[in-house]
N, CA, C and O atoms as CSV, one atom per row, in Angstrom:
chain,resi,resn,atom,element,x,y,z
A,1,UNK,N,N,0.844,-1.180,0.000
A,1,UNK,CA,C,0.000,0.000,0.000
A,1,UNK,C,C,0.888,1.242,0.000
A,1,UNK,O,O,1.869,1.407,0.726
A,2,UNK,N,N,0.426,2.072,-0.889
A,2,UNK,CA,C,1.078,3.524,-0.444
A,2,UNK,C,C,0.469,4.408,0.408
A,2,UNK,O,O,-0.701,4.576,0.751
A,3,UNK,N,N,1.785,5.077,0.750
A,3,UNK,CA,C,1.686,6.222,2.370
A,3,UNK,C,C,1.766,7.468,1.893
A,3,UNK,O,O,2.867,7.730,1.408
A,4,UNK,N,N,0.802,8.507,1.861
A,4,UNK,CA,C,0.592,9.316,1.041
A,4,UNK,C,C,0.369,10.681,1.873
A,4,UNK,O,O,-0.819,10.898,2.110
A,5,UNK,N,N,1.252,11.618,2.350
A,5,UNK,CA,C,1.141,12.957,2.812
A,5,UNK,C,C,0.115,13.946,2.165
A,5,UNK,O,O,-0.009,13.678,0.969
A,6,UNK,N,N,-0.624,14.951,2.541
A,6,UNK,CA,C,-1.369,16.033,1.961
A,6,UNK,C,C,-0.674,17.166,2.794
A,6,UNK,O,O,-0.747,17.231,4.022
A,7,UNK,N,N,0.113,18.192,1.876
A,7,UNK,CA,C,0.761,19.455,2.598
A,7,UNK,C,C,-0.562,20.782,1.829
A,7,UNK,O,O,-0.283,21.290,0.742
A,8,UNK,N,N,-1.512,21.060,2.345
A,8,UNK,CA,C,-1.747,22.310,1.643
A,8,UNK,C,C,-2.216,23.399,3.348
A,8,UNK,O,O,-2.221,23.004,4.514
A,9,UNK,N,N,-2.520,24.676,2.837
A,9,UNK,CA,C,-2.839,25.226,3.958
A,9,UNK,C,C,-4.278,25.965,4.153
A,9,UNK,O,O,-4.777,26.754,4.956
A,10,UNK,N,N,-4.719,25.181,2.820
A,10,UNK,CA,C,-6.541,25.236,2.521
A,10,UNK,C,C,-7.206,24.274,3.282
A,10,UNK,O,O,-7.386,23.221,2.670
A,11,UNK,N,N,-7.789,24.318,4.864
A,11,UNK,CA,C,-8.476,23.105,5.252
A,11,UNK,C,C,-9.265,22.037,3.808
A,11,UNK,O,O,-9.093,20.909,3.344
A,12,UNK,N,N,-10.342,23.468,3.487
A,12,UNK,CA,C,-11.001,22.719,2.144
A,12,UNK,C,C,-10.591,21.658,1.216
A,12,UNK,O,O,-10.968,20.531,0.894
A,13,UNK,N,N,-9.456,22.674,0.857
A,13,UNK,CA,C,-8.849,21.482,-0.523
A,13,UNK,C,C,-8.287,20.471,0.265
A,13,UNK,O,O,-7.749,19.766,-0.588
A,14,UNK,N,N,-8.062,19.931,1.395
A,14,UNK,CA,C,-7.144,18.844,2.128
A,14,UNK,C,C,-8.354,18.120,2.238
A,14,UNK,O,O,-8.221,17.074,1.603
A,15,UNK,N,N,-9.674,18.217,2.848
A,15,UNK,CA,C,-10.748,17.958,2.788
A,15,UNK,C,C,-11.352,17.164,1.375
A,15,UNK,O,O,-11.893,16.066,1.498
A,16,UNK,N,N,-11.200,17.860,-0.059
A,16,UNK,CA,C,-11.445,17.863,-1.039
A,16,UNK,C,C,-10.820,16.571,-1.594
A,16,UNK,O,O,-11.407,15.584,-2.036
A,17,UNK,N,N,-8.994,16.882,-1.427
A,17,UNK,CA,C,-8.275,15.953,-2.018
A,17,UNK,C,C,-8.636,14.211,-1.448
A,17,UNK,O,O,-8.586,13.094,-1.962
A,18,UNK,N,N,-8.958,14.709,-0.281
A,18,UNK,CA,C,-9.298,13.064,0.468
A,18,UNK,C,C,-10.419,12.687,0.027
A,18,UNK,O,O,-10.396,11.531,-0.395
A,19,UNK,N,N,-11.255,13.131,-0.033
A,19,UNK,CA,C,-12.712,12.533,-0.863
A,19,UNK,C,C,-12.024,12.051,-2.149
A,19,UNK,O,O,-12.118,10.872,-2.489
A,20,UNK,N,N,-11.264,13.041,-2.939
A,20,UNK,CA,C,-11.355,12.654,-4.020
A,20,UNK,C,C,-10.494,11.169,-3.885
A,20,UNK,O,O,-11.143,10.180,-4.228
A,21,UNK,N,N,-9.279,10.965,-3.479
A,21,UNK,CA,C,-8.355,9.943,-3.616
A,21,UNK,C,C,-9.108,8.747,-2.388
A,21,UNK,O,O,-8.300,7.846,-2.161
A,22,UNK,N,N,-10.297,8.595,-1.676
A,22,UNK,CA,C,-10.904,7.527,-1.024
A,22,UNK,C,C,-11.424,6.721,-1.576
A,22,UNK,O,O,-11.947,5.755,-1.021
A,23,UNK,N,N,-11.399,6.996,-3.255
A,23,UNK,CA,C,-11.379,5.896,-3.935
A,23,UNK,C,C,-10.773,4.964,-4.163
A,23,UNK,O,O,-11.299,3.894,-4.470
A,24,UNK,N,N,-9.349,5.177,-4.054
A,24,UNK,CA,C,-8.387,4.466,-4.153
A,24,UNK,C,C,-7.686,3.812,-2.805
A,24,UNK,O,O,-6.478,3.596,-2.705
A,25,UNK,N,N,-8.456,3.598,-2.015
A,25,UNK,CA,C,-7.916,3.484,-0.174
A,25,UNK,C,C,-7.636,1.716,-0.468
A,25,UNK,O,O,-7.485,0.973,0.502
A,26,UNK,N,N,-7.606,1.359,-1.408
A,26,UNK,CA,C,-7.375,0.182,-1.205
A,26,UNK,C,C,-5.920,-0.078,-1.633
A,26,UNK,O,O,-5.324,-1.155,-1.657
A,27,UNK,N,N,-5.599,0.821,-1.878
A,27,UNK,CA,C,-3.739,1.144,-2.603
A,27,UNK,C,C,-3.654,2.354,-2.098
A,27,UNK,O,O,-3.138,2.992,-3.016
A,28,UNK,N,N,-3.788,2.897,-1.439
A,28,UNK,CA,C,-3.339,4.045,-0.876
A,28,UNK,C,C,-4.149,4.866,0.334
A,28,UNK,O,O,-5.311,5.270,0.338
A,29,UNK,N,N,-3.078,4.969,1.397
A,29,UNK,CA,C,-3.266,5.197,2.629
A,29,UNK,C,C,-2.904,6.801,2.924
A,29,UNK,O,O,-1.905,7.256,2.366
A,30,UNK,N,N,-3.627,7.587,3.711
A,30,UNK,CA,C,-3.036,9.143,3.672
A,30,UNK,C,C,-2.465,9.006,5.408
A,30,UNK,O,O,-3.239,8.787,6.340
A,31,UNK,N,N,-1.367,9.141,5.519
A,31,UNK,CA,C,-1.044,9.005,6.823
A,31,UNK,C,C,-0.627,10.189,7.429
A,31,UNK,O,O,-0.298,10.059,8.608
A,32,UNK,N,N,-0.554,11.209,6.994
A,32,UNK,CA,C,0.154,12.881,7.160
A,32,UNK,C,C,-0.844,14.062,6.896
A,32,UNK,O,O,-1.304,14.078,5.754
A,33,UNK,N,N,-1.245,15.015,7.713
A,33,UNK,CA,C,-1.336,16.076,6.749
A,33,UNK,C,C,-0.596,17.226,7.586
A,33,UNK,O,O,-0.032,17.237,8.680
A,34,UNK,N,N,-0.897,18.408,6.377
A,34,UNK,CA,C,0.039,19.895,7.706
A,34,UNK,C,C,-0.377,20.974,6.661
A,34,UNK,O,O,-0.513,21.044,5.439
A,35,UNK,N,N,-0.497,21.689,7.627
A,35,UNK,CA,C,-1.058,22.841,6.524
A,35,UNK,C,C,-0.031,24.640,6.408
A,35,UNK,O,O,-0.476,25.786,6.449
A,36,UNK,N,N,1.114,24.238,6.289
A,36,UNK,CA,C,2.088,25.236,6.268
A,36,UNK,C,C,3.665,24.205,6.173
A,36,UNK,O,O,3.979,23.099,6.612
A,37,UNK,N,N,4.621,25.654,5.061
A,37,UNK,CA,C,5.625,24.954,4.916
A,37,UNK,C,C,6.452,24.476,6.650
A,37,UNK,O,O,7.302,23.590,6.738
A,38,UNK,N,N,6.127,25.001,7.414
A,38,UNK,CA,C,6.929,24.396,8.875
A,38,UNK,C,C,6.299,23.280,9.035
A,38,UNK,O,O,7.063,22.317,9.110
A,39,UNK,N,N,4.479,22.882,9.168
A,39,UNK,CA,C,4.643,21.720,9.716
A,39,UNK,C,C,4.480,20.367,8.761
A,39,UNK,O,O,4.050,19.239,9.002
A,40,UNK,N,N,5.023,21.000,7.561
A,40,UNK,CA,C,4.862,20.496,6.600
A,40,UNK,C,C,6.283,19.467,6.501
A,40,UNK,O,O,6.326,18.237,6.489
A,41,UNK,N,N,7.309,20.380,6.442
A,41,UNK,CA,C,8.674,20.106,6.788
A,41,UNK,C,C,8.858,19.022,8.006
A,41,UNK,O,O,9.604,18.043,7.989
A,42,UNK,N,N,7.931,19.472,9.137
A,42,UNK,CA,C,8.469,18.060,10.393
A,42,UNK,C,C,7.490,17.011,10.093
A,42,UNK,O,O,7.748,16.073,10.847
A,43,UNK,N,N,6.556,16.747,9.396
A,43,UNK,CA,C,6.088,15.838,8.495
A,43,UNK,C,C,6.949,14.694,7.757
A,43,UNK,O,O,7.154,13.508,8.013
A,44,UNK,N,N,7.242,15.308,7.032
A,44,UNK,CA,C,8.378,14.976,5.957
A,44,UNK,C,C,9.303,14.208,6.641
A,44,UNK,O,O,9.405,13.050,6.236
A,45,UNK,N,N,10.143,14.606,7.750
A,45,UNK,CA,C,11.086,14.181,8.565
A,45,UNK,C,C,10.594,13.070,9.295
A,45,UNK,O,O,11.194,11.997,9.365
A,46,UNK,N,N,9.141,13.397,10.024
A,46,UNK,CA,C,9.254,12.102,10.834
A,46,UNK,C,C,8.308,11.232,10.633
A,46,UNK,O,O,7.664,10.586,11.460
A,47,UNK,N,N,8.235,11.246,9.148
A,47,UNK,CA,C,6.578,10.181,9.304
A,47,UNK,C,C,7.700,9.355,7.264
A,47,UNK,O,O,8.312,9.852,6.318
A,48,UNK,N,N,7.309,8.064,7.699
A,48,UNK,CA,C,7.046,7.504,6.396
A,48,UNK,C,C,6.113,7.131,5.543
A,48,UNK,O,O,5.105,6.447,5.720
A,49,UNK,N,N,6.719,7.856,4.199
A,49,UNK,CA,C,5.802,7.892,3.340
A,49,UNK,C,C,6.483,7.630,2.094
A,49,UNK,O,O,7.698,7.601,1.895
A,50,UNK,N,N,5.077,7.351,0.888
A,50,UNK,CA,C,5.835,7.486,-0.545
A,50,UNK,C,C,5.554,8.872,-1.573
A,50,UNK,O,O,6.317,9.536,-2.274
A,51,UNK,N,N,4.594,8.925,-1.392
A,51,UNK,CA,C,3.923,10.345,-2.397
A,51,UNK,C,C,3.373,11.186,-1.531
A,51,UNK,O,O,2.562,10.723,-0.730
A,52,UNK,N,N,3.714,12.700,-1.501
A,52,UNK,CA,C,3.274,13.846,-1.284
A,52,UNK,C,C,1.997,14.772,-2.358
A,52,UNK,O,O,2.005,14.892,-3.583
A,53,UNK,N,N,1.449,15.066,-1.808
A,53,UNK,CA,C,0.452,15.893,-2.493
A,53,UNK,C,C,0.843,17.173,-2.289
A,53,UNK,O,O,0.065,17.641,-1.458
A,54,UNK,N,N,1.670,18.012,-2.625
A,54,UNK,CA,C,1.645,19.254,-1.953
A,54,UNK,C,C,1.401,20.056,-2.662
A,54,UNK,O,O,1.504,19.776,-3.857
A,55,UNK,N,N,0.901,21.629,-2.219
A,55,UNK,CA,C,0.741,22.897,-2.431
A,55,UNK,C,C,1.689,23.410,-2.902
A,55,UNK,O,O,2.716,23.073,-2.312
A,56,UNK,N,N,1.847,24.097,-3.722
A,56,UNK,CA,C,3.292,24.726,-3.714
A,56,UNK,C,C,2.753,26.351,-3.780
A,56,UNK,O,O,3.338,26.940,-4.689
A,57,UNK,N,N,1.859,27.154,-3.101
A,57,UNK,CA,C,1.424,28.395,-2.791
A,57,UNK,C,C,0.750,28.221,-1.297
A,57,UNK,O,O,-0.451,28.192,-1.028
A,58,UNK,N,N,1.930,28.109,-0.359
A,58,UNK,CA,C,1.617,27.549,0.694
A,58,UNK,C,C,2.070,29.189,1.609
A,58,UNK,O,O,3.140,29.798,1.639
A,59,UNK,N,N,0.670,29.503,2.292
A,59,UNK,CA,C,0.354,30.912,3.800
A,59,UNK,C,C,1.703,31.261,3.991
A,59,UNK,O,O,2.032,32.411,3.699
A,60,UNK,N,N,2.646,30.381,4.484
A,60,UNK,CA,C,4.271,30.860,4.857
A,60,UNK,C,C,5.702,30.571,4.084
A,60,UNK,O,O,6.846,30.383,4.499
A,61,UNK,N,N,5.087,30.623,2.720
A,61,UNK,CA,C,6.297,29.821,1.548
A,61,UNK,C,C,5.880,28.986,0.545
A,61,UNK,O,O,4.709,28.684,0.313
A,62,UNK,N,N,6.690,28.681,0.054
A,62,UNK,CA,C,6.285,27.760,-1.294
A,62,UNK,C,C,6.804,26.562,-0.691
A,62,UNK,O,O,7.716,26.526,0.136
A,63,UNK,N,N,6.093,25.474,-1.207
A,63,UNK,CA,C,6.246,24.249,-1.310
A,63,UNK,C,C,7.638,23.518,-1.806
A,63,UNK,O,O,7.978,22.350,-1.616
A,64,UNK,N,N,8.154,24.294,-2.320
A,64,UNK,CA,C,9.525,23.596,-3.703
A,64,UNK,C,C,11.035,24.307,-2.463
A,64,UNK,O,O,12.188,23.886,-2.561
A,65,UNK,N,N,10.717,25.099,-1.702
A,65,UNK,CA,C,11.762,25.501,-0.762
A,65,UNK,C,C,11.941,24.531,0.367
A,65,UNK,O,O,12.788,24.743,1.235
């Protein structure tokens, strides 16, 4: 199964993206979310995962920094 992070800092669209991808919960698991590049970053660090969903027009920075 894949382990799948959501970084955005839109409750909504984090909301949104999970409906949309609960189709696929049988191959893919969302084990992360954070809604800014900081807690986005200690995410990243301490959780395993394979695919990120992220924002890259993220409240305190871009996503790609």
């Amino acid at each position: 199964m894949l382990k799948a992070l959501i970084i955005d800092d839109e409750h909504l669209a984090r909301q949104n993206l999970k409906a949309l991808l609960h189709q696929f919960s049988n191959i893919l698991e969302i084990v992360g979310e954070a809604n800014s590049v900081e807690s986005g970053t200690i995410l990243i660090e301490e959780t395993d995962f394979d695919l990120v969903f992220l924002d890259i027009n993220l409240s305190d920075g871009s996503g790609f920094n």
